[in-house]
C-alpha positions in Angstrom: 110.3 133.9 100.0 108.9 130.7 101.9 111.5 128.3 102.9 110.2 125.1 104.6 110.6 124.7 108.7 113.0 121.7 109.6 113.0 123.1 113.3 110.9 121.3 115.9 107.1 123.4 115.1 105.3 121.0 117.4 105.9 123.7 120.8 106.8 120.2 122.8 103.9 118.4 121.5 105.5 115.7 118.7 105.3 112.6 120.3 101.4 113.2 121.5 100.4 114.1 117.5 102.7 110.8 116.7 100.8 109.2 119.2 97.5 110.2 118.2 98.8 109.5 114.2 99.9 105.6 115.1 95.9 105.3 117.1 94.4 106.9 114.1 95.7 103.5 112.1 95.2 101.3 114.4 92.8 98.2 113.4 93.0 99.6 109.7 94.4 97.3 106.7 97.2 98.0 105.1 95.1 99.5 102.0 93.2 101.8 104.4 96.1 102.8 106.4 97.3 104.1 102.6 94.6 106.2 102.2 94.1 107.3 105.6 98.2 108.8 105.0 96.9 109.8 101.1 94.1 111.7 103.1 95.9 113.3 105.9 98.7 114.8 103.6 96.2 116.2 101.1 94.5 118.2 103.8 97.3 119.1 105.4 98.7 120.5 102.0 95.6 122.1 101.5 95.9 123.8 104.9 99.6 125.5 103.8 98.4 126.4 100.6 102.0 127.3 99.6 103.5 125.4 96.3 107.2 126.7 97.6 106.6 125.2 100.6 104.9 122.2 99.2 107.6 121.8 96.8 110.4 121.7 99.5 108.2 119.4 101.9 108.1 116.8 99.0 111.8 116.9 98.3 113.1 116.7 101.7 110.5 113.3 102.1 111.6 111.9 99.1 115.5 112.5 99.7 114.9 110.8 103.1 113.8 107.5 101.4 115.9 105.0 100.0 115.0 104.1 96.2 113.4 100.4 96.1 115.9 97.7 95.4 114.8 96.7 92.4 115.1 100.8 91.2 118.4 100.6 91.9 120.6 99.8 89.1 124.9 99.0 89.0 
């Protein structure tokens, strides 16, 4: 079974792709910086091609955000 890799994958090379990600959206708008991200994680979805994987890589993102204030409800 596929389980999704938490564990650095980068071989010592993070901050030059989060370097090279931040450069990519420089002198964008907001709007295109969107869809330069919308983009970006459509190929790269395409490119693991595994829904399990896929699945889990979703979950993990959205677990890491906080829900919008206004979502939140007492």
């Amino acid at each position: 079974m596929s389980e999704l890799r938490v564990a650095d994958g980068f071989g010592g090379y993070g901050d030059e792709f989060y370097e090279r990600l931040i450069a990519a959206h420089q002198g964008l708008s907001e709007r295109q910086s969107g869809a330069l991200n919308a983009r970006l994680i459509l190929l790269l979805a395409n490119q693991i091609g595994d829904r399990t994987i896929l699945a889990q890589a979703l979950a993990a993102a959205r677990a890491s955000v906080s829900p919008a204030p206004e979502a939140v409800r007492e």
